[in-house]
C-alpha positions in Angstrom: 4.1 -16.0 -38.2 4.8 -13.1 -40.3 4.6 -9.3 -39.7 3.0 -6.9 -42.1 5.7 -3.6 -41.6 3.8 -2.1 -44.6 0.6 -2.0 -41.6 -2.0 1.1 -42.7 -3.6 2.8 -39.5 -7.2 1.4 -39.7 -9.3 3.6 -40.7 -12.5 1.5 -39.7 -15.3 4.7 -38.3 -16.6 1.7 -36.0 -13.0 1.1 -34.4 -12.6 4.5 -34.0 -15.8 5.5 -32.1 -15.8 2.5 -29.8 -12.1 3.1 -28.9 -13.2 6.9 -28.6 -16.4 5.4 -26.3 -14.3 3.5 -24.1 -13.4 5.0 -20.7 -10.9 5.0 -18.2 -11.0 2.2 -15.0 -10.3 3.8 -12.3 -10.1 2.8 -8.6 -12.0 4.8 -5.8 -9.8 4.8 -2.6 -12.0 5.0 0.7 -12.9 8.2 1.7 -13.4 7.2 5.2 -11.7 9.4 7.4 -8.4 8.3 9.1 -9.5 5.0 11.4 -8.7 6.1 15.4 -5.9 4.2 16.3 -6.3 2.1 19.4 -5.1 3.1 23.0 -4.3 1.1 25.8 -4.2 -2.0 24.6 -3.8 -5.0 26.6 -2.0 -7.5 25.4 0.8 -5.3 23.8 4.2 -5.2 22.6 6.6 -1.8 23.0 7.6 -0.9 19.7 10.3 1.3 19.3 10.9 1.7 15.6 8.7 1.0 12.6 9.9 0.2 9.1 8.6 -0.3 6.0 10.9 -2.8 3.9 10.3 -4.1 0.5 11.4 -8.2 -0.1 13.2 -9.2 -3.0 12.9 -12.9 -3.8 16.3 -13.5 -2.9 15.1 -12.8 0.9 16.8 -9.3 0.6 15.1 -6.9 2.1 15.4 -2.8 1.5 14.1 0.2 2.9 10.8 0.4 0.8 9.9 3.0 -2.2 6.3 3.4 0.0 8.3 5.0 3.2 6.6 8.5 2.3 3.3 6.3 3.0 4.7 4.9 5.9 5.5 8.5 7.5 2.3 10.2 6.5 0.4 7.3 8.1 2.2 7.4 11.6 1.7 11.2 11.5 -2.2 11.1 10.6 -2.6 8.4 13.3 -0.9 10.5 15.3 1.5 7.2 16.4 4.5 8.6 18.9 7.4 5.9 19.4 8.2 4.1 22.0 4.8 2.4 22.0 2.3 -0.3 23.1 0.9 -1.8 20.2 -0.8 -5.2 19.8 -2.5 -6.7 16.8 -5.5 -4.4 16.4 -3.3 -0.8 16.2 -0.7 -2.9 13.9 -4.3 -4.0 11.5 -5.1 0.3 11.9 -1.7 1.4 10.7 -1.3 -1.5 7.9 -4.5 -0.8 6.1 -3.8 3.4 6.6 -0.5 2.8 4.6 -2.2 0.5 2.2 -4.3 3.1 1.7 -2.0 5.7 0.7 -0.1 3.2 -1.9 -3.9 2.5 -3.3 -4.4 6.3 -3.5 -0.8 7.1 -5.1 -1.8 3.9 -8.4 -0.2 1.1 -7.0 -3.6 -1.2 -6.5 -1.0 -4.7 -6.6 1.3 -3.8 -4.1 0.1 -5.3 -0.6 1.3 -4.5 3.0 1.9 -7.7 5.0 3.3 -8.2 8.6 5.1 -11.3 9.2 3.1 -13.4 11.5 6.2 -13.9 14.4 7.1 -9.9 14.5 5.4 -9.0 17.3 7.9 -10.2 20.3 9.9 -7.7 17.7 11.1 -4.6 19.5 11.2 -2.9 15.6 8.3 -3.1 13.7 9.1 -4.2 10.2 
């Protein structure tokens, strides 16, 4: 392979107006307002803390970049600890904070809830 470091921009009026033509991809976030979370559920688990860690394939875990996300979405579902929460209000508040790290550019990064963490007393 060899490289040409002598490279001219090209000048190519074609090249120019399709890159000029070309726009942005961007993704629309829902605009749906905040989902109500659930009350009184039945079955349930009291919950008395909830974090947001981010896992490291090394099976570290650390207090996650997305806790802002975490806090906003607890406060617009209006989510007061200790609570009853079973699978349903867990499925609310994991796509609310999805939705904030969506809105904030990070369309890759997913929310997942390990499937035994609900005998948990801390949600993680």
């Amino acid at each position: 392979m060899q490289i040409n470091n002598n490279a001219k921009p090209n000048n190519n009026p074609h090249r120019k107006n399709t890159l000029k033509n070309q726009s942005d991809v961007r993704f629309e976030t829902s605009q749906e307002p905040t989902a109500l979370f659930p009350q009184n559920e039945n079955p349930c688990f009291n919950i008395y803390k909830i974090s947001l860690l981010d896992y490291s394939t090394d099976n570290n875990f650390s207090l996650s970049q997305f806790s802002l996300e975490l806090n906003k979405s607890v406060k617009d579902l209006k989510i007061k600890l200790p609570l009853c929460i079973s699978t349903d209000g867990i499925n609310v508040l994991v796509k609310t904070i999805q939705n904030k790290i969506i809105e904030k550019g990070y369309v890759t990064t997913r929310v997942v809830v390990p499937e035994k963490i609900l005998p948990m007393v801390n949600l993680i």
